[in-house]
VEXNUPA-982993 format. One line per field, with one value per residue (C-alpha): x, y, z. Coordinates in steps of 0.05 Angstrom, whole numbers. Example, Ala and Ser with C-alpha at 12.3 -4.5 7.8 and 13.67 -1.06 7.14 Angstrom:
BEGIN
east: [246;273];
north: [-90;-21];
up: [156;143];
END
This chain:
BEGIN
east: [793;735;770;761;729;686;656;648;613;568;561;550;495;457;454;425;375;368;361;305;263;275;244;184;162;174;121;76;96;110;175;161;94;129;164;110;114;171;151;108;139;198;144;124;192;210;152;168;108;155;225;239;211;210;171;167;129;134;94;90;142;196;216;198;209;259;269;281;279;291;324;323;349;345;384;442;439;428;407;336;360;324;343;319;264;203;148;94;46;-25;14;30;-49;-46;21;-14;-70;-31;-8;-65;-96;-35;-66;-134;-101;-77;-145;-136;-197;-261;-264;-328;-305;-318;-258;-275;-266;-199;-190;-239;-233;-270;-336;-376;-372;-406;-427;-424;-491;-511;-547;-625;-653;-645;-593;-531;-479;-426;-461;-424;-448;-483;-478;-520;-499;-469;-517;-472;-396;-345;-317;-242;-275;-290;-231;-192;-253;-257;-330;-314;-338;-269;-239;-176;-212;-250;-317;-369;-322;-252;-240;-238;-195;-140;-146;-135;-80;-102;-121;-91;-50;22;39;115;124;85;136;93;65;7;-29;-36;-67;-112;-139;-142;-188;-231;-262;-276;-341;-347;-370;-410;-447;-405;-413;-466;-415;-350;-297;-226;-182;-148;-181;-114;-74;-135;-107;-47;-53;-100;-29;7;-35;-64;10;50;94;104;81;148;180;122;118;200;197;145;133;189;251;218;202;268;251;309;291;229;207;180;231;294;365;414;467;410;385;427;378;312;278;268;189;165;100;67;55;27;46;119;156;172;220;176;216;289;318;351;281;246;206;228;294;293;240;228;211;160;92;91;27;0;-42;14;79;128;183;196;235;197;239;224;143;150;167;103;60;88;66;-7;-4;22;-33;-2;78;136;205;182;156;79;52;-26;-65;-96;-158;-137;-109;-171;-216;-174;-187;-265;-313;-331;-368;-422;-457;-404;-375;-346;-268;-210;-247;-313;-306;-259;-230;-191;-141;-143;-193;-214;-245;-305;-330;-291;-340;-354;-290;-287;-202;-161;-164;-176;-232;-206;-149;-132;-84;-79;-40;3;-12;68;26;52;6;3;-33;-41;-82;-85;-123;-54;-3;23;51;61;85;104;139;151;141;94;47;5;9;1;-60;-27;-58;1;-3;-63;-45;7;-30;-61;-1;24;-39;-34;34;9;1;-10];
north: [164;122;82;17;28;64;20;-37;2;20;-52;-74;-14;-46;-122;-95;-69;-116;-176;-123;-111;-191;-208;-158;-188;-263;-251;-207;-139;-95;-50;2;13;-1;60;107;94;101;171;197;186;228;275;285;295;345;381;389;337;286;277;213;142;66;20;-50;-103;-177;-236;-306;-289;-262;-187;-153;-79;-48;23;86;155;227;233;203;273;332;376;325;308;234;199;155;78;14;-3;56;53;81;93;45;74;36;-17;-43;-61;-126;-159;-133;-180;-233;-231;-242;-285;-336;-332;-347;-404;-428;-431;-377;-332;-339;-275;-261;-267;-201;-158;-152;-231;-212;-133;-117;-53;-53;-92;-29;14;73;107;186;220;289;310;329;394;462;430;482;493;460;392;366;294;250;176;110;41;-1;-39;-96;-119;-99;-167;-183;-187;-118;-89;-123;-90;-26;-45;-28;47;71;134;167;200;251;258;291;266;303;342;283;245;299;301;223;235;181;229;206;148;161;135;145;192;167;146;85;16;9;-24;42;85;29;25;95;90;41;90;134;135;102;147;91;30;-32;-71;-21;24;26;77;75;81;59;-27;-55;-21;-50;-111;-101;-96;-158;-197;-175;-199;-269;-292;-256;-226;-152;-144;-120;-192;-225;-191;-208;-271;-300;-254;-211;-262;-317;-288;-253;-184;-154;-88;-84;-66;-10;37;40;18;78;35;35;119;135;88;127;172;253;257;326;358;394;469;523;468;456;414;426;389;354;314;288;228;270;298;226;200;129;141;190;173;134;63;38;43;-5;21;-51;9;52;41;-4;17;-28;-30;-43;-111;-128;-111;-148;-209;-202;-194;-249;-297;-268;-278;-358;-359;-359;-386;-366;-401;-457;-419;-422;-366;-379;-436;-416;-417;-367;-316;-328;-306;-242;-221;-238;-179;-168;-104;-124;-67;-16;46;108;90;61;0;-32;-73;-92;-156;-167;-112;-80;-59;-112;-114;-161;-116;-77;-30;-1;31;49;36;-18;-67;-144;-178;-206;-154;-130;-78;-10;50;95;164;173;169;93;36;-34;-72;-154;-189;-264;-265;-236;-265;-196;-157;-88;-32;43;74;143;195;252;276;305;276;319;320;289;226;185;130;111;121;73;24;42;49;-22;-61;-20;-48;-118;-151;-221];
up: [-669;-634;-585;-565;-501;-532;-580;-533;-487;-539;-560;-489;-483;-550;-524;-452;-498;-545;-492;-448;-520;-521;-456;-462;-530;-502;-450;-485;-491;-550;-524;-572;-534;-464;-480;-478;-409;-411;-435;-406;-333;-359;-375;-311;-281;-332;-329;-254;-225;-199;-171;-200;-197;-208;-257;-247;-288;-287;-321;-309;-250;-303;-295;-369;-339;-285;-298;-246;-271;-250;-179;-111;-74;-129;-82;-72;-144;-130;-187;-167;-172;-174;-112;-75;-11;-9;47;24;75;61;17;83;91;42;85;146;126;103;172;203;150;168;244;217;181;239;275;314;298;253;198;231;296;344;346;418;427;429;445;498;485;428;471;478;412;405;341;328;298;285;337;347;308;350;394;416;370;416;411;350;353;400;398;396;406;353;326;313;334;293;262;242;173;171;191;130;81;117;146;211;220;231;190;203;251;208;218;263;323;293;347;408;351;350;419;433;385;347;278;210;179;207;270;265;313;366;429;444;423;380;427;480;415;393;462;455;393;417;462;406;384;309;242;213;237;229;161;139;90;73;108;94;155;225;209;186;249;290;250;269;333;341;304;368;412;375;368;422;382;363;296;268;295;257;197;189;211;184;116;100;121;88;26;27;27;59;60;82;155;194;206;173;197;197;152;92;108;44;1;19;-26;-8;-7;-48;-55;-109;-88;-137;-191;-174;-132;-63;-20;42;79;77;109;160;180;168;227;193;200;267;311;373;330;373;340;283;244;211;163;141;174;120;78;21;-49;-111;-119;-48;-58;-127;-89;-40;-98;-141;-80;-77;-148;-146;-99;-29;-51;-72;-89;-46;16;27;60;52;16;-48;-33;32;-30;-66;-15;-7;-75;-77;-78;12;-3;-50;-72;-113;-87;-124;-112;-159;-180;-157;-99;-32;-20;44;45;-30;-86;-130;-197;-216;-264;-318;-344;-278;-280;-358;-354;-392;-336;-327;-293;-223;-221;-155;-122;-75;-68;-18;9;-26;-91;-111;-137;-152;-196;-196;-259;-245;-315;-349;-296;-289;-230;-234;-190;-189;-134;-117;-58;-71;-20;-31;-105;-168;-214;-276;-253;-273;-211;-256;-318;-303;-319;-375;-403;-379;-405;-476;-493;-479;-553;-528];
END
C-alpha cells in the first residue's frame, strides 16, 4: 500500500517543479532546454571532470535557476548544496574595483591619476627587456625606463605592465616572493608585498598592451591607503554588509569551515583531491594579506547579489553603491584594439563584449563578466537583464570547457 506520506511527498516534489518550470517560462526560458544544462553538468561529474557544482540564473532580478549538483567533499560523502562557499579568486577583481570606483566617486583620485600620486613606490618603474645580441647567458633581462606612469586606470584594465610575475624577470619575482595570484599564505599586509613589487621591474610598457595580473591587488592596496581602512573593513562595510552578502570576505570564519567546497584537480583525466578545508590557507593561515586580485570567498547567492547591483546599474534593494553612469563606464570597451581572450575587450575589472562576432559564441552585445582560477564564471547581459553564475573549484580546470559552455547553454534556452 502507497502510504500517505508518500504521496504527498510526491505531490509536494511535482508543485516545486511545476512552480520552477513556471518561473523559467514567465521570464523567458524554456525549462525543457534549461535542462540540458542541467545535463550536461551531470555529465561532467559522472564522467569524473567535476566534483559537483552550482548554477545560478536570474532575470529582471527574479531567480529562474538554483541548482547544485555532484558533491561538495566526495570523500566525506557530502552532498554539494546551494549554499556552499567557494574561492572566487579573480572574481574578487570587479568588487575590488567597485571599491575603489566608490573612492573615485568620492573625489578622491582621477582614473588617470599616477599610481605613484598615491604609492610612491611605484614613482620610478622600470621595465624588463631582452637584453643586447651576444650578451652572457646569465643576463636574462635588462631594463629601460617606463615610458609613461602607470595610471589607476590601468590597473583596473590590466594596462599596467604587471603579470603574475612571469616574464623575462621570473626569477627576482619568486625571489621577492611576490610570484602568482594567491597571497593567502603570506604572514603580512598587502601593503609590504606591493612595495615589494613596485621595485620589480615591469614586463610591458604601461598602457601599451594588455597583461593580466597583480593591477587589482595594486588596487587594492591603493583602497587601504586612499580611505584608511584595511581593505577587508572596507570591502564589508561598505560593499558586502550593505548589500547583504553575509558570506563573503577574505578568509573564512572557523563556525562556516564546514560550508566550503574540497578544491580537485584533473590529473591523467580524473579527479584528484587538491586541497581540503583542513589544509585551506582560507581557513588556516595567518589572515593578514587581503589580495584585492584573488583573495574572496563568496556563495553564488551572495555573488548573485553583487551582480544584480552592477546590473541595476550601481543599486540594489535601496542601497546605491555607484551612479549609473559610474557602472556604465566599467563596462565600456578601455582596451580598444581586440585581444585573443574570452571576449573582445576590458572594461574596468572584467571582459566586455562590443562585438559578438569576434567571439563566434551565443552572446549579447554589451555583456560583461570574468572568471576564477577555481574554474567558475559569470556572465551579466544588460541587453537580456540576465545574471548568471557557475561556481565550482577545479584547478587546474578540465578540458570539457563547461565554464563556457555554460553559457551557451543558458542563452539557448532563452525563447523570449
Amino acid at each position: 500500500m502507497i502510504s500517505y506520506r508518500f504521496l504527498l511527498t510526491g505531490f509536494l516534489f511535482w508543485v516545486s517543479l511545476s512552480a520552477a518550470r513556471g518561473v523559467a517560462l514567465n521570464h523567458g526560458f524554456d525549462p525543457v532546454r534549461l535542462g540540458r544544462l542541467d545535463a550536461v553538468i551531470q555529465d561532467n561529474i559522472n564522467q569524473q571532470q567535476l566534483a559537483g557544482a552550482v548554477m545560478f540564473i536570474a532575470r529582471d532580478g527574479q531567480t529562474v535557476h538554483l541548482k547544485a549538483y555532484g558533491q561538495q567533499d566526495i570523500e566525506q560523502g557530502k552532498v554539494m548544496p546551494t549554499d556552499a562557499i567557494f574561492r572566487i579568486a579573480s572574481m574578487s577583481k570587479a568588487i575590488t574595483t567597485v571599491a575603489a570606483l566608490m573612492l573615485y566617486e568620492e573625489g578622491h583620485f582621477m582614473l588617470n591619476d599616477p599610481v605613484a600620486k598615491y604609492l610612491p613606490a611605484f614613482a620610478h618603474s622600470m621595465v624588463a627587456v631582452p637584453p643586447p645580441a651576444g650578451s652572457p647567458p646569465e643576463f636574462k633581462y635588462v631594463t629601460v625606463p617606463a615610458l609613461r606612469p602607470i595610471t589607476i586606470r590601468d590597473l583596473m584594465r590590466h594596462t599596467a605592465g604587471l603579470t603574475y610575475g612571469d616574464g623575462l624577470a621570473v626569477d627576482d619575482y619568486k625571489k621577492a616572493n611576490v610570484y602568482g595570484w594567491n597571497f593567502t599564505a603570506h604572514d603580512e599586509p598587502i601593503g609590504d608585498a606591493i612595495n615589494r613589487l613596485a621595485k620589480l621591474p615591469l614586463h610591458g610598457q604601461p598602457g601599451e598592451q594588455w597583461q593580466y595580473g597583480f593591477g587589482t591587488d595594486v588596487l587594492g592596496y591603493l583602497v587601504e591607503v586612499v580611505s584608511g581602512l584595511p581593505l577587508d573593513r572596507f570591502i564589508a562595510e561598505r560593499i558586502t554588509g550593505p548589500l547583504q552578502m553575509k558570506d563573503t570576505g577574505f578568509y573564512l570564519p572557523l563556525e562556516k569551515a564546514n560550508r566550503l567546497a574540497n578544491v580537485y584537480s584533473i590529473i591523467n583525466g580524473r579527479l584528484v583531491l587538491k586541497e581540503t578545508v583542513a589544509k585551506s590557507n582560507y581557513v588556516q593561515g595567518p589572515r593578514k594579506c587581503f589580495s584585492g586580485g584573488a583573495g574572496l570567498l563568496s556563495t553564488i547567492t551572495d555573488y548573485g547579489r553583487f551582480l544584480q547591483m552592477l546590473l541595476n546599474e550601481g543599486e540594489l534593494d535601496g542601497v546605491r553603491l555607484l551612479s549609473p553612469k559610474t557602472v556604465q563606464l566599467m563596462h565600456a570597451n578601455h582596451t580598444g584594439a581586440k585581444y585573443a581572450r574570452d571576449n573582445n575587450a576590458f572594461g574596468l575589472g572584467f571582459w566586455v563584449n562590443d562585438d559578438p562576432g569576434f567571439s563566434g559564441e551565443l552572446i549579447s552585445a554589451g555583456a560583461y563578466g570574468w572568471g576564477s582560477a577555481y574554474y567558475p564564471q559569470y556572465l551579466v547581459d544588460p541587453q537580456e537583464k540576465i545574471v548568471a553564475i557557475f561556481m565550482t573549484q577545479l584547478l587546474p580546470g578540465g578540458n570539457t570547457g563547461l565554464n563556457q559552455k555554460f553559457k551557451i547553454l543558458m542563452y539557448q534556452a532563452l525563447i523570449k
